[in-house]
C-alpha positions, 0 to 999 in steps of 0.5 A: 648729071642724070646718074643720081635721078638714075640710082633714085629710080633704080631704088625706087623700083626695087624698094617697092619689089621688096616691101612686096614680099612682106606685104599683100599685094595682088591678093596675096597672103599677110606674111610675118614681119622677118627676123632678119634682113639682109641688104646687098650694097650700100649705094642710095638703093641699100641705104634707103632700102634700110632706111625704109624698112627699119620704118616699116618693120620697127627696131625689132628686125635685124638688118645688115647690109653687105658692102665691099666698098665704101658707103655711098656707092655711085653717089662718091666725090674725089678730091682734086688740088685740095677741093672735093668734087662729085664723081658719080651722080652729081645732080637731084631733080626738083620732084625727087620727093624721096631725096627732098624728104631725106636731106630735110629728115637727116639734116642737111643742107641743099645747093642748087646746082651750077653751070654757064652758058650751053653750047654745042659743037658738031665737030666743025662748027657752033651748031648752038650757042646759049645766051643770057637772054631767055628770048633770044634762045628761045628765038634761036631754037625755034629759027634752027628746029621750029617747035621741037624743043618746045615739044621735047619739053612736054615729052620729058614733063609726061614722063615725068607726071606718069612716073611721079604715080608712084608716090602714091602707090607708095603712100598706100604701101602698095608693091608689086611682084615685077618691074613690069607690073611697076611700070605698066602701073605708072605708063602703061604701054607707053613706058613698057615699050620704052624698055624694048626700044632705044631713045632714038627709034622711040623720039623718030617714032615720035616724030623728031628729025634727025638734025635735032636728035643728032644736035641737042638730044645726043650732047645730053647723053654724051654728058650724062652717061658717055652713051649715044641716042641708043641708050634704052629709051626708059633710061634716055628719058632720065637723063632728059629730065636732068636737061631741067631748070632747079637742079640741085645737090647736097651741101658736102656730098651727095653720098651723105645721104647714104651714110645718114640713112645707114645710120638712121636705120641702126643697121649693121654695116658689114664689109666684104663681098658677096660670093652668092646666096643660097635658098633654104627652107628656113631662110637665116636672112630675107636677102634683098639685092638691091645692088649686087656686086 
């Protein structure tokens, strides 16, 4: 479920990495707006790139964006039996404002996301099993882990106030020249250290016990990306915040938005693979590879 929040993140780092090479951050000098641009991948990370800097540098810029596949990238559904189902990321947090703004300008629709009752299965037995009743969950949690999922909750809702920072960097048109400038801007240490470390040395460091790790925090990341509690800590936090309540999806495919904003930004779309990129002195292209092949 995490995987779209996941791309989100991912273009918005890099989307503010390149408005940086036209901008004047961090002191540096006002630069002429390109001739050119081009955009490897045609992902969220591409299209909303485009999209973006076709706002910022008007229509007068030439944009093209290479991709060997189809539009959407990870954003992709399959069809199965004659309906037509998400195969990558799947689901869109409420606080995405980027994803919100985007359906609202392209015209579509959204769908809250759907789902049972949650159980989990150690291998031998139910370790926990959901109910209707809200207050009969909350008892059972607090009777098998005491106030831990209450004080996993606020861990995710600071995460998620730290990183909701870059909105308004990005209202300021503000860049920066590294991720870890980024990051350290939004949560300081905190989100920095959570580079270097896994989600099971930054959640034992934070206190949670073993039993509650292995029961209600390994099952999310088994379902949203296959991976264990030593996934990056950074990357573990995202998929946490998907465990949340107002998930939702875009009515027809979440990839509509990457073909709606390819063509919103009146870029060129240009199939094929990318072998390399190569610097010159007078650049033909200001290559930004938001997602490489």
């Amino acid at each position: 479920m995490g995987r779209v929040v996941a791309e989100l993140v991912s273009s918005l780092l890099g989307l503010w990495l390149l408005l940086c090479s036209c901008g004047c951050p961090e002191g540096a000098e006002l630069r002429a707006p390109p001739d050119k641009i081009a955009i490897i991948g045609a992902g969220i990370g591409g299209t909303s790139a485009a999209y973006y800097l076709r706002q910022k540098f008007g229509k007068d810029v030439k944009i093209d964006l290479f991709e060997r596949e189809e539009v959407g990238g990870r954003l992709a559904t399959m069809m199965v039996q004659g309906q037509e189902y998400e195969a990558g990321g799947s689901v869109i947090h409420p606080l995405n404002l980027h994803m919100k703004r985007f359906v609202k300008d392209l015209g579509l629709s959204a769908v809250q996301a759907s789902g049972g009752l949650l159980g989990i299965y150690n291998g031998e037995t139910l370790v926990f099993e959901e109910s209707n009743w809200f207050i009969i969950n909350v008892i059972k949690l607090v009777w098998r882990y005491g106030f831990q999922s209450l004080r996993m909750h606020m861990w995710v809702e600071d995460v998620l106030d730290k990183f909701m920072r870059i909105y308004r960097y990005q209202s300021h048109d503000y860049a920066f020249s590294s991720v870890e400038k980024l990051l350290h801007a939004l949560g300081g240490d905190d989100f920095l250290g959570m580079l270097n470390r896994t989600l099971l040395e930054t959640l034992q460091k934070a206190g949670f016990s073993e039993k509650f790790l292995n029961e209600m925090i390994a099952p999310v990341m088994r379902v949203n990306y296959g991976q264990s509690t030593d996934i990056n800590a950074f990357v573990g936090a995202v998929s946490l915040s998907c465990s949340d309540s107002g998930l939702w999806a875009v009515e027809g495919g979440n990839k509509l938005v990457c073909s709606g904003l390819l063509q919103a930004s009146k870029s060129n779309l240009i199939s094929g693979s990318v072998m390399y990129i190569e610097e010159k002195t007078k650049t033909k292209y200001t290559v930004l590879g938001l997602c490489p092949l």
